[in-house]
N, C-alpha and C positions, 0 to 999 in steps of 0.2 A: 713215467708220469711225474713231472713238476708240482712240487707243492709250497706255496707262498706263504710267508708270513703273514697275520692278519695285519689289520694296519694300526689296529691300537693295542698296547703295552696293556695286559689287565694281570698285576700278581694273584690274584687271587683263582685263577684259572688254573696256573702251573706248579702254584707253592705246593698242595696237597698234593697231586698227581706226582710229582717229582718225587716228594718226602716218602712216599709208601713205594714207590719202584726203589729207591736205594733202600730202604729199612728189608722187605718184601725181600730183597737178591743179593743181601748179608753182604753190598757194597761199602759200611760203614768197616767192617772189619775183613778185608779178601783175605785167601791163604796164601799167606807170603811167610813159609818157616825159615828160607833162605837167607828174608832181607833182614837188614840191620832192625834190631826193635826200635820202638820208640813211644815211650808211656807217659801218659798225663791222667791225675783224675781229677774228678771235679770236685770240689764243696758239698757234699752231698747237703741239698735243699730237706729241709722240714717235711717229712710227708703230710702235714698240714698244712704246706706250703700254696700260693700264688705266686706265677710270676711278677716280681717286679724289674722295676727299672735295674735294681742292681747287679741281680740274677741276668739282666739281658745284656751288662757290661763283661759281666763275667764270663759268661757261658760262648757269648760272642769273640770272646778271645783266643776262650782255650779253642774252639771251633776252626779259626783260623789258621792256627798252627795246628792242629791234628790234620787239617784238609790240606796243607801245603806240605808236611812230612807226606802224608799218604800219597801226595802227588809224587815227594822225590824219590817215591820206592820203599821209603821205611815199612817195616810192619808194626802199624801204629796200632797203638790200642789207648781207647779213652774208655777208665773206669768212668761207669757211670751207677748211680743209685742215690737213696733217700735216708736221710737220718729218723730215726723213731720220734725221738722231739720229745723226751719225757713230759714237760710241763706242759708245752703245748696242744699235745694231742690227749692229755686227761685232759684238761679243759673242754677242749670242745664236745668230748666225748661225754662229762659231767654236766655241760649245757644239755647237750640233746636228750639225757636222761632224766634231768630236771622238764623239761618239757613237756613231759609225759611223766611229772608227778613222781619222781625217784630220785631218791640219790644214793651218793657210791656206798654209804655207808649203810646202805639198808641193804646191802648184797655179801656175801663173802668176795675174799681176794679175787680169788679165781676165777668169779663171775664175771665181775669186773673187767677184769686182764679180757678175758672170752669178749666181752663187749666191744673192747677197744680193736681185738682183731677181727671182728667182724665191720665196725667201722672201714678201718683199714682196707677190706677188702672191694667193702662199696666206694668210698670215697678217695682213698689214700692218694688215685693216681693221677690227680688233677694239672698238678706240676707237670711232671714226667710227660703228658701228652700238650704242656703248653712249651716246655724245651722244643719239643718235635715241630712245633708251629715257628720256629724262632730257627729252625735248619740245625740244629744241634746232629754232629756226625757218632753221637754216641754207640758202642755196641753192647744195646738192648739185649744182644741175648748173654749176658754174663750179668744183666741188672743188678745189685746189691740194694740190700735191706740193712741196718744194724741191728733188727732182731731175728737175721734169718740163723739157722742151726749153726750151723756152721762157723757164723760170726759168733755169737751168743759163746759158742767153744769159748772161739780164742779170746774172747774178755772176760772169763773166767779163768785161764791159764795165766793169763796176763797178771791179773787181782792177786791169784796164789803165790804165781810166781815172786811178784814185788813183796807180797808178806814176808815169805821163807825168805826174801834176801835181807828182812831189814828197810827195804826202802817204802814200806807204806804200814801206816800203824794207826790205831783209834786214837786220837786224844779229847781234851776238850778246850776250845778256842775258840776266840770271835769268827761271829759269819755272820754275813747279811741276813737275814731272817726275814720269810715272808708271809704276813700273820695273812693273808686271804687264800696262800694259796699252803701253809703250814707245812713250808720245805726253806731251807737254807736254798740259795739263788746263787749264782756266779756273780762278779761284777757285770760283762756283758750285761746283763737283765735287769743292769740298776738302771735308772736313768736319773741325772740330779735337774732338780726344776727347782727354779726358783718362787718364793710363795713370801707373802705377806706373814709374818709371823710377830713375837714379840722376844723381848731380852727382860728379864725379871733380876732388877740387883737385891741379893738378901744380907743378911746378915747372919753369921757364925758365930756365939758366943766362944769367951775363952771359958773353958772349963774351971769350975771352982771361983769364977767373975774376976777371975785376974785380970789387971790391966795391963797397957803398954804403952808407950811415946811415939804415935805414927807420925812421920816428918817426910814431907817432898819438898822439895828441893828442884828449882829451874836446871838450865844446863852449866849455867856459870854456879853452881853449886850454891845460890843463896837459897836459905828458908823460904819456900812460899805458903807453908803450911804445917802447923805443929799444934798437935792434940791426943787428951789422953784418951784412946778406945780400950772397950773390952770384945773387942770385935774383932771377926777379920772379913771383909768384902767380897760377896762372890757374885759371879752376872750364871746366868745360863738362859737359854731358850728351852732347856725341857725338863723344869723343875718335878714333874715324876721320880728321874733320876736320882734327887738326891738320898731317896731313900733309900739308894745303894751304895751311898758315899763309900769310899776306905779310907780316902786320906783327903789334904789340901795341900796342892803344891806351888812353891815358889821356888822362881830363878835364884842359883847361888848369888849374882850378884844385886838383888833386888835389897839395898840395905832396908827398906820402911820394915820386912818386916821379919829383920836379924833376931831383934830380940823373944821373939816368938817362934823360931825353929825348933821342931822338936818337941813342943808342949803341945795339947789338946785343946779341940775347938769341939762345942755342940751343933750335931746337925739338927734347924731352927725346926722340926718337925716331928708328929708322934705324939706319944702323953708325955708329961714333962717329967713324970714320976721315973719314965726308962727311955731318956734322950742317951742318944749312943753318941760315943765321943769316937773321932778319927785323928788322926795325928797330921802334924804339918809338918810336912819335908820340904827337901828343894829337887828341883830335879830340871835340864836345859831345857824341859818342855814350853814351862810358860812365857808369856811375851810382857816383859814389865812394862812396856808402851802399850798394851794393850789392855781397855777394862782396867781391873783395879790393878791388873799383874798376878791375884791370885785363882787357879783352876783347882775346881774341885775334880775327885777322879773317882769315875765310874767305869772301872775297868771290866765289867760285865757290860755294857752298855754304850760305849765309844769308842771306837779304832783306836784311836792316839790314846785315851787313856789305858786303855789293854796296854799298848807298850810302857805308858810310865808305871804300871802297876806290876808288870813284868819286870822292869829293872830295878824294880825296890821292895818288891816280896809284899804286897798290900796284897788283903786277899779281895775279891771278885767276887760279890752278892748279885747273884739272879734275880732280879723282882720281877720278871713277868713269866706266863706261859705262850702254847704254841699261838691265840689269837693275839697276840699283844694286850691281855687283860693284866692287870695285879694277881700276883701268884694269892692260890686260896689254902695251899700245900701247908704241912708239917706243924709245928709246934707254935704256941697262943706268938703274938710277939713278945713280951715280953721275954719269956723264957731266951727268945733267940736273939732279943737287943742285946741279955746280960751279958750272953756268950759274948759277942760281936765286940761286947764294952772290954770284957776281958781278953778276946784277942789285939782290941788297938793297943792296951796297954802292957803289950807284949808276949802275952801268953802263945806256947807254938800251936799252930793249927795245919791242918792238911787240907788242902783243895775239895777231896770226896767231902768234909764234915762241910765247907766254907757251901757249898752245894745247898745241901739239906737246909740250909739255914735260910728264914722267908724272914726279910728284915720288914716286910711290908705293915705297918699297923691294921690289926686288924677290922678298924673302922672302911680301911681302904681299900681291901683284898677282894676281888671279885670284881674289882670296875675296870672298867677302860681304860685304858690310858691315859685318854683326853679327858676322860672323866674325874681322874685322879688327879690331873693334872692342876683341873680348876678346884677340885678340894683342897690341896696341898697348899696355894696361892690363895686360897678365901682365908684357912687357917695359920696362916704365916703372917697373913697381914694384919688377922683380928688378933694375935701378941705383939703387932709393933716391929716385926723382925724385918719386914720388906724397905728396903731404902727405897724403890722407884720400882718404875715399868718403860720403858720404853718401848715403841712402833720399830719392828725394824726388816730387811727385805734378809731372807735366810734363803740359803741353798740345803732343798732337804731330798733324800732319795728315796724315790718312786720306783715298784717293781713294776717294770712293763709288760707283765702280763696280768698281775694282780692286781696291779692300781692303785692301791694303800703305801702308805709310808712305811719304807722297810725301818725293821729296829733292827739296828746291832745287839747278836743276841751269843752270849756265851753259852755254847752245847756239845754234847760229844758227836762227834763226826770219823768220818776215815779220812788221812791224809797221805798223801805221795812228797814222799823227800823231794821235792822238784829240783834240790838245790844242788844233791848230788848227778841227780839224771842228766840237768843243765848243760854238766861241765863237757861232755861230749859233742853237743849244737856248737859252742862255745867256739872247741877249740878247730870244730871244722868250718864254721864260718872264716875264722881267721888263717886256715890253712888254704883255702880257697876249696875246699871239696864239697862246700854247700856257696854258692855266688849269690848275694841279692841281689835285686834290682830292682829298681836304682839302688844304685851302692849308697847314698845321704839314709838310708835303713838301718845299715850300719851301729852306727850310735843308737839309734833307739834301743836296736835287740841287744847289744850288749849291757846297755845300761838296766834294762829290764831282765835280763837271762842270770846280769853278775849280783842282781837285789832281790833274786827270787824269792817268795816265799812259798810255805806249806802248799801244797794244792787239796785240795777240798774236794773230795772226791763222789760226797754219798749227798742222796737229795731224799727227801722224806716224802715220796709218791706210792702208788701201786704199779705203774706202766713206767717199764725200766728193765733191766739187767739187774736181777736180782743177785745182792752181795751175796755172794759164797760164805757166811761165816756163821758158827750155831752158838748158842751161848749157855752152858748147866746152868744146878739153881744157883749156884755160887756168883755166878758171871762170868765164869774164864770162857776164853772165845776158842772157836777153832774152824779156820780157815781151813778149807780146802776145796777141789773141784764140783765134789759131790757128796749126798746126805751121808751115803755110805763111807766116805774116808773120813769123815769129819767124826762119826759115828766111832770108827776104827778107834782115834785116838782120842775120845773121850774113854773109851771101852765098855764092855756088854752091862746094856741095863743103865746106864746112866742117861738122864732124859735130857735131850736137847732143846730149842727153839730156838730158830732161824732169825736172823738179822733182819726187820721189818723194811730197812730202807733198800733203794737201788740206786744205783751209779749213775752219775755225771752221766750226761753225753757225750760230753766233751772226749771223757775218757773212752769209751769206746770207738768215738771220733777220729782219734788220736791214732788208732790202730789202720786208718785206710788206706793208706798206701801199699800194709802188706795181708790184712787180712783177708782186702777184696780178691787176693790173690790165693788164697789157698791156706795162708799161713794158718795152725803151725803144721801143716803138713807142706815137705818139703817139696811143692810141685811144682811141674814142667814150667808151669805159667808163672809163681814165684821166680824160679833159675832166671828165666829170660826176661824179664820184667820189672825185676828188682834192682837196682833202685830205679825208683821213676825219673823221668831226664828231668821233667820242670812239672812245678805248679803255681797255677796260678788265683790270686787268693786277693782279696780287698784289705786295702794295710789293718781293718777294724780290728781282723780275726789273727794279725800276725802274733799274738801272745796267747789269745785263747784256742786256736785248733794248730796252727802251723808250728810255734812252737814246741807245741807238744808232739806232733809229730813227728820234729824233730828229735825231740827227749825218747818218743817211746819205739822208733824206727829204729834208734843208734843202740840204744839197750839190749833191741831183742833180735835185730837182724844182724849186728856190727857192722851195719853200712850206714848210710847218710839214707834218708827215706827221698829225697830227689835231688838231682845236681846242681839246678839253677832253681831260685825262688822268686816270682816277678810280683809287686807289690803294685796294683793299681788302686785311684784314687777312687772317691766318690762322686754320684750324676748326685749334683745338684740344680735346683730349680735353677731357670734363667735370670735369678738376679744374684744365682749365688747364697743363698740362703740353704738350708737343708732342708732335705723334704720332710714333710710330715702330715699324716691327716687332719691333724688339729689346725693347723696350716691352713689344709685346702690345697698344697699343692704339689701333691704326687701326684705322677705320671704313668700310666697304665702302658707298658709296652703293648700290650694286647691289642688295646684302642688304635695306636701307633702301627701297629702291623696291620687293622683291619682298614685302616685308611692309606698309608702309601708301600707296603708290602715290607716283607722281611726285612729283604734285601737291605733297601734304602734305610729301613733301622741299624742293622748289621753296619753299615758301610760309615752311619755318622760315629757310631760308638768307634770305632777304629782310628775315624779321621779326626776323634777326638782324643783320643787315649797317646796323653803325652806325658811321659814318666814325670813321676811325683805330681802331679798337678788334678785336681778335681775336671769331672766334665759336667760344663753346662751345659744343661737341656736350651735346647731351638729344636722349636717343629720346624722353623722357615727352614732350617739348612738339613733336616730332616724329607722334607717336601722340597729343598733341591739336589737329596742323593735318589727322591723318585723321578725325578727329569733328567738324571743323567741316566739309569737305566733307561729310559725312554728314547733320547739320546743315541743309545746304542742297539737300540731296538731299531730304530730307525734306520740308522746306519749300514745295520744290518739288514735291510729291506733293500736300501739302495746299492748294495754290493749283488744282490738277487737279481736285482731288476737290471744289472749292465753284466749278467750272466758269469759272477764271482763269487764261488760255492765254497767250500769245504776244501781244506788241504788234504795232498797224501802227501804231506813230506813233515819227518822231522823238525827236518835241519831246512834252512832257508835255501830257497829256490836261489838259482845263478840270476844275476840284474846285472844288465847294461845298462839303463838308464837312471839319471843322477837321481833320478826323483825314487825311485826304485832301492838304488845301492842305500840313501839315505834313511829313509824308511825302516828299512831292515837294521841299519848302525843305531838306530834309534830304540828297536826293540832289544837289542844289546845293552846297548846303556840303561833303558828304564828295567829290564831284565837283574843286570848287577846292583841296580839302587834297591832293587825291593829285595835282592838276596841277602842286599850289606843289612839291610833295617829288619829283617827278620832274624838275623843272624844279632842284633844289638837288641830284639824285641820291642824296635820301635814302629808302633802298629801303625803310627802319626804318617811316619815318613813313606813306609810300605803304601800305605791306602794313597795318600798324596803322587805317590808316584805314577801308579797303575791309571790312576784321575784324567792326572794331566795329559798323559801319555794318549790314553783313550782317545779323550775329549779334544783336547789340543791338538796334540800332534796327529792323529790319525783323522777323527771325524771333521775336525777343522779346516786340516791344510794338507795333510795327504790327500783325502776324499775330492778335495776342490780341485787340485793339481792335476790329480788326474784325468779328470772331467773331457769328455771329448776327447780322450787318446787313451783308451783301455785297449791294450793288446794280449796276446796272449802273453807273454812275460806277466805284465802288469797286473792281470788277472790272476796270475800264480802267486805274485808276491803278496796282492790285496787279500785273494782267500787265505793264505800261510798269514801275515799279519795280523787278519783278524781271529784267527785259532788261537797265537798265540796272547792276543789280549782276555780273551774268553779262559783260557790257562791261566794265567797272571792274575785276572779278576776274580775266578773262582772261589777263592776261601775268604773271600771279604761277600760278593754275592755268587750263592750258591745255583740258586732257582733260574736267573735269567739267564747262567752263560748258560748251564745243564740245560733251558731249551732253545737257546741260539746254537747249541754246538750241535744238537740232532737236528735243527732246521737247517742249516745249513749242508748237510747230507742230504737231506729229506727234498730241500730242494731241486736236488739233481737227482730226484729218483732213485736214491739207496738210504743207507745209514752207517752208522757212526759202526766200528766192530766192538768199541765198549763205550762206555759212559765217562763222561768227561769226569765224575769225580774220580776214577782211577787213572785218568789219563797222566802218561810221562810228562813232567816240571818243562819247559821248554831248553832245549840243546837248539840255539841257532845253527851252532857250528860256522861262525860267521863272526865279522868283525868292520867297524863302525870305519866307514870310508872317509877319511878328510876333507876332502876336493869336492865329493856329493856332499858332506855336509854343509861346505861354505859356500856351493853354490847354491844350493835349494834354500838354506837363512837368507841369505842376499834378497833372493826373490822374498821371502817369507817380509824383511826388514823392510825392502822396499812397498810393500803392500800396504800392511801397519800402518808406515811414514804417509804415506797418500791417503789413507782412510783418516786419520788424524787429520792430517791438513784440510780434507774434505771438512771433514764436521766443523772446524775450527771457522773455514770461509763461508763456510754457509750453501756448498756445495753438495749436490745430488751425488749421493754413493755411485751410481750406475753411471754420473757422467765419465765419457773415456774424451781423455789427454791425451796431449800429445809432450813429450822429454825432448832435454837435449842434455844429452854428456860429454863432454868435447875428449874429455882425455879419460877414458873407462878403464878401470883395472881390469888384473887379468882375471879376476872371479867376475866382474859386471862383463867383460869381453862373454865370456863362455855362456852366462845366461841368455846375454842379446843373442848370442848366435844359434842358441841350442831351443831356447823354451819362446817363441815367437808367440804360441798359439797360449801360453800359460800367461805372459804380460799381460795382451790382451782382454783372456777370461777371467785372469785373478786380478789384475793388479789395475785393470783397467787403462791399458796404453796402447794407444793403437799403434805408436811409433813411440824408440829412442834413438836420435841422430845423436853421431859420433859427430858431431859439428859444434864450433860456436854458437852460442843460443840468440836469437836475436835480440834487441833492445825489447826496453818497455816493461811496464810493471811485470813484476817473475815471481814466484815462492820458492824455494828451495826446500828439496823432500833426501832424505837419508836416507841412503842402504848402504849397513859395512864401511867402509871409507869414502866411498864414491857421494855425489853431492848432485843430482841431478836438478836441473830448470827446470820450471814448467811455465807457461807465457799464462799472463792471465788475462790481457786485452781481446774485449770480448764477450767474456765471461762473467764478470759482476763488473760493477763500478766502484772501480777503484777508493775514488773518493767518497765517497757515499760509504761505501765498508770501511772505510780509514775513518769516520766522524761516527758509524755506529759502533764499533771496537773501543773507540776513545771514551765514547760513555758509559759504555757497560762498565769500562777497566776501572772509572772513576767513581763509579757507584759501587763497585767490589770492592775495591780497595780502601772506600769509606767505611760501609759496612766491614769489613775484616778489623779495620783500626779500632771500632768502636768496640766491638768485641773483644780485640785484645787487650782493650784499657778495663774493659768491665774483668775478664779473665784475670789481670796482673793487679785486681782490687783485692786484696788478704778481705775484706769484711765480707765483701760481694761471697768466695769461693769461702769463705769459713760459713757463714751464718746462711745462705739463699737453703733452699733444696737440694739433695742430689740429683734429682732429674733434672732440674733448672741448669744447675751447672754443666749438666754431660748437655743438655741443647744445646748451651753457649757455647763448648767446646767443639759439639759438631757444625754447628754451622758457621763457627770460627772455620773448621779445616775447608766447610766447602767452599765459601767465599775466597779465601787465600788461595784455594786453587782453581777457582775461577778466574781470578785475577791473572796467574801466573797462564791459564791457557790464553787468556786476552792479549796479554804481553807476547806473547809465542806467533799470535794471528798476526800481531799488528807487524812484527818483525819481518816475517811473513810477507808482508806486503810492500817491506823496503820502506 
């Protein structure tokens, strides 16, 4: 019994039904211990996570290549699983608690922790089952957690290990600090926005009211300005800070304010009875073209001052705690100004004492920041010290999940040597045993792998990988796996207490390549697996998870963590902007898949993904990768209905005829283009190929050709070619071939003996015929030429012509003689005479070299088409001019709109090639 395709395309009938039969029959991973491996894993997503647009650029990649290895026999395995998402998943979990009147703090740790995994288990899996909706070939039954047992090991072994070598240590240094959510943040998590802010210039008394001769000077060196101050000039935007002055520096070669190096300035704030003095150095940081040229340095409290206070031994005063308040700690101020006073004026000091020291006046300790901010600026300017204020646009950073202004906040943390770990990434990139791609990556990873700095490993949450390390009443630490080894080497009876923070994500991130593998146990599946062939990864995360992967794979496995690394861009909105909610304009894959199916999402991201380049979002070319599955849906109906099923062959059926032989050379060639472009990981070129190939070549012009002359050959070759398109298609859309490849069995009353996603990569065993190729173009060119000419004249597609070609080559000889019945139905010719053409108006239409007549008397009038051409061509070519004077105006294209200007450009190009078709008609006509 026959069974028909229905007649409309509907994804949403076959995506779920298809997805549970391969998950269901563990087709994403078959047992193949014999074939070559071949590993990819994924980014493990947030298990807080939704999909988004970037996830479905991602995911959709790696899918592609897992689906097309697993076709060519490899035994592919795609790690798949979820990151714990420290910050993110206490958040949510701290919202839902607040909800219901709690919070984390009103529970023990442990409570807490129990909370979070019980989240987890209701909700965690939201992602993981929207993958499944997007056709992800993942093998779900190896899933990975990064807080499952297992894992949890090896990033404790990991933590130990790097101790015992040296390569990870507590210290204390700047970190982003995020007073909402009171954890140290990665960069990732910063985001800089730009905000309306202010620049406050003060003034710095010399110590003891010394003066000095400040003199500027033009560039031709003449005095523009000479006066006595007791001052020296400072701008800032977050005058809180200065209450943690150490120094004020200036460029060595800044002469205004030579005579002042190395003397003491008063910082303008506090009682006046214990204003604390800081000293003025020089140092290449400041910009004497900028502001006054003099920086004050808060090396507790700015990146860049951190460095200039590092290379000149200034010490580094904390003024805030974990909310960004004014610290309320340690001793009155006074006590701790005098100190501060005596360490600027040389006295030695140690970083632990420089700690303890709360330089904050005690009028201001306990407030806010912004609080203190506006007291420090009311009381600077009722002594007179403020020169001005100025309006100004600052770039300040925002934690993107906290939402407050991060402070740069001096604290103790754990850190990883990244510098030395580096050098192994390093030297294998440039050995070629780790490949990027695109290779223009290159230079960035170097430039950022050779300027590494500390990595920052511990974040101040409860939900994490808790650090291994215990600390006596003294402080000494002791690292180790477990309470009992840690214990060991404190020894019996000494009390411990456990290190409050837990690690980075990143860091245990870091480990996935080998530890979803078993690692550190030496298993079966590690041996065969390791190192992974490729990953693939959005350039955002090439420093914060790839790199390190890099670092932490070559350290602990001595191999490279994967051989090739492919660096794609970001979906951006369609005007090229970046998505964003605040925006309004991200894009819901989900919404996307519920309106034109996977598939046709899958297939734009591919025929978008052009190395190094961003992709723009278009629903329109989105909603035309759903008409071409339709397209082939169709196609596939009409190979049914002229009794053209399912192949049993490999390799290509034998063809005698040219239209046959050709067809097959064709699936050769587009064959070899998508192997070369898979092989270079150009997903552009691959999907473009399979495309044209499809749509053009087969649905268009093969399908047509044949038409009225399916014989049995014909029908061998039709079924075998559309097999091997549904093959070729596959790993770009999964869903539609997977049920055209069982309808097309199903049609003839049997099925498939397995499932097209295991199906063997296509073996023609066959080779692209010359002679069919140049004569089936001929006909193809010749068709084209005449449908062109058609529309041009104004002529009915369906009207049939009659040719003359007096002297035919020998490819136009063999069409006329062989394809009578295909002139006719394709090209619409009822006749071409081998004869001189007779007089009288004629057009001449092209195929190949050959130059065929066609009589037009009769047909239109001549005249009459000669006077409407002439006018159209003179109004096109008006309008084009006028255009391209407004186009080649600099004010018009500087000052108009952008969108004004891209009209004027496009309908500059339509009219210029209206004109150029006019010109073409009219020639046409003689």
């Amino acid at each position: 019994m026959t069974q028909e395709l229905d007649k409309t395309f509907d994804p949403a009938a076959i995506e779920a039904r298809w997805y549970d039969h391969w998950e269901t029959n563990g087709l994403f991973r078959p047992e193949r211990p014999d074939a070559t491996p071949f590993t990819i894993v994924n980014p493990p997503p947030n298990v807080t996570g939704s999909l988004h647009i970037g996830h479905a650029l991602d995911n959709t990649l790696q899918d592609v290549v897992v689906r097309y290895e697993r076709m060519r026999g490899k035994d592919a395995l795609w790690v798949v699983g979820t990151d714990h998402a420290g910050i993110a998943t206490q958040m949510v979990v701290e919202r839902n608690l607040a909800s219901q009147g709690v919070k984390r703090t009103d529970m023990p740790r442990e409570a807490f922790v129990d909370h979070v995994w019980e989240w987890k288990g209701q909700s965690g899996g939201t992602i993981t089952r929207q993958l499944r909706r997007l056709g992800c070939s993942m093998d779900w039954s190896r899933e990975q957690f990064t807080m499952d047992p297992h894992f949890t090991r090896a990033v404790v072994k990991v933590f130990v290990d790097l101790y015992e070598q040296g390569l990870l240590y507590r210290d204390k240094r700047l970190v982003n600090w995020d007073p909402a959510l009171k954890t140290a943040i990665s960069d990732l998590e910063v985001e800089a926005r730009e905000v309306q802010g202010h620049m406050w210039h003060f003034k710095y008394p010399l110590a003891g009211g010394e003066t000095y001769t400040y003199v500027e000077r033009d560039a031709e060196g003449n005095v523009t300005l000479e006066e006595e101050r007791d001052y020296i000039a400072i701008a800032t935007t977050r005058p809180e800070t200065m209450l943690g002055d150490g120094a004020v520096a200036i460029h060595p070669s800044d002469a205004r304010y030579a005579p002042i190096v190395g003397k003491l300035c008063e910082i303008p704030v506090g009682p006046k009875e214990h204003r604390r003095l800081i000293p003025i150095i020089t140092d290449d940081y400041p910009d004497p073209a900028f502001g006054s040229g003099a920086v004050k340095i808060t090396g507790a409290h700015d990146e860049n001052d951190y460095g200039v206070a590092q290379r000149n031994g200034i010490p580094m005063y904390r003024l805030m705690d974990e909310v960004a308040a004014m610290r309320s700690d340690g001793a009155p101020y006074p006590q701790a100004a005098a100190r501060a006073r005596e360490i600027a004026q040389g006295a030695p000091f140690d970083a632990k004492e420089v700690d303890t020291l709360n330089l904050v006046p005690d009028e201001y300790r306990g407030l806010d920041r912004y609080e203190a901010r506006k007291r420090v600026v009311a009381d600077i300017d009722a002594e007179g010290l403020m020169i001005g204020v100025e309006d100004k646009a600052i770039m300040q950073p925002f934690g993107d999940r906290g939402g407050v202004v991060i402070e740069p906040m001096l604290t103790d943390q754990w850190y990883v040597d990244a510098k030395t770990l580096a050098q192994g990434p390093i030297e294998a990139v440039k050995d070629g045993r780790i490949e990027i791609v695109p290779k223009t990556w290159e230079k960035t990873f170097f430039n950022w792998m050779e300027n590494i700095q500390p990595w920052c490993v511990s974040r101040q949450l409860w939900w994490g990988h808790r650090i291994p390390a215990w600390y006596d009443a003294a402080g000494k630490v002791y690292v180790a796996e477990t309470e009992e080894a840690a214990q060991a080497q404190a020894g019996e009876g000494v009390a411990l207490t456990r290190d409050e923070d837990v690690l980075d994500t990143w860091f245990s991130s870091a480990l996935w390549p080998f530890a979803t593998l078993g690692w550190p146990e030496r298993t079966k599946l590690l041996e065969r697996h390791y190192p992974n062939d490729l990953l693939i990864s959005g350039f955002d995360i090439l420093f914060f998870w790839d790199a390190r992967m890099a670092m932490q794979g070559m350290h602990f496995m001595k191999e490279v963590p994967w051989k090739r690394l492919y660096l794609h861009g970001l979906v951006r909105a369609g005007d090229g902007a970046k998505m964003s909610k605040s925006k309004g304009n991200v894009v819901d894959p989900l919404i996307l898949i519920d309106k034109y199916g996977a598939d046709a999402l899958r297939f734009f991201m591919c025929a978008m993904e052009s190395q190094g380049r961003d992709v723009k979002m278009d629903e329109g070319r989105v909603e035309g990768y759903r008409n071409f599955a339709t397209k082939l849906w169709n196609a596939t109906r009409f190979c049914q209905s002229n009794g053209i099923g399912a192949s049993e062959t490999l390799h290509a059926p034998d063809a005698t005829h040219a239209v046959n032989k050709w067809i097959v050379g064709e699936v050769v060639e587009t064959l070899a283009q998508i192997d070369k472009a898979m092989a270079d990981l150009r997903f552009d070129a691959a999907a473009n190929a399979i495309y044209h190939f499809a749509w053009d070549t087969f649905c268009d012009w093969y399908l047509e050709l044949i038409k009225g002359q399916i014989d049995h050959e014909t029908r061998a070759i039709a079924g075998w070619v559309l097999d091997q398109i549904l093959v070729m298609l596959h790993p770009f859309m999964p869903f539609i071939t997977e049920e055209l490849w069982h309808a097309q069995a199903n049609y003839q009353g049997g099925d498939r003996p397995y499932e097209l996603i295991v199906a063997k990569w296509p073996e023609p065993n066959a080779a692209a015929d010359p002679a069919a190729k140049a004569e089936v173009e001929w006909l193809i060119d010749l068709t084209r030429s005449l449908r062109t000419a058609k529309n041009e004249l104004g002529l009915a597609q369906g009207a049939k012509l009659e040719a003359w070609l007096a002297t035919p080559s020998d490819i136009a000889s063999k069409v006329l003689s062989g394809n009578p019945a295909a002139l006719e139905r394709v090209a619409r010719l009822t006749a071409v005479h081998t004869s001189p053409a007779p007089g009288g108006a004629a057009m001449q239409v092209g195929a190949g070299s050959d130059a065929l007549v066609i009589p037009l008397e009769g047909l239109i009038d001549i005249e009459a088409e000669k006077a409407r051409l002439t006018r159209a061509l003179a109004a096109s070519e008006k309008e084009a001019g006028a255009l391209a004077g407004r186009l080649s105006n600099a004010a018009f294209v500087e000052r108009a709109k952008p969108e004004a200007v891209a009209k004027a450009r496009a309908d500059h190009a339509h009219h210029a090639a209206e004109a150029q078709r006019l010109r073409s008609a009219l020639e046409r006509l003689g």
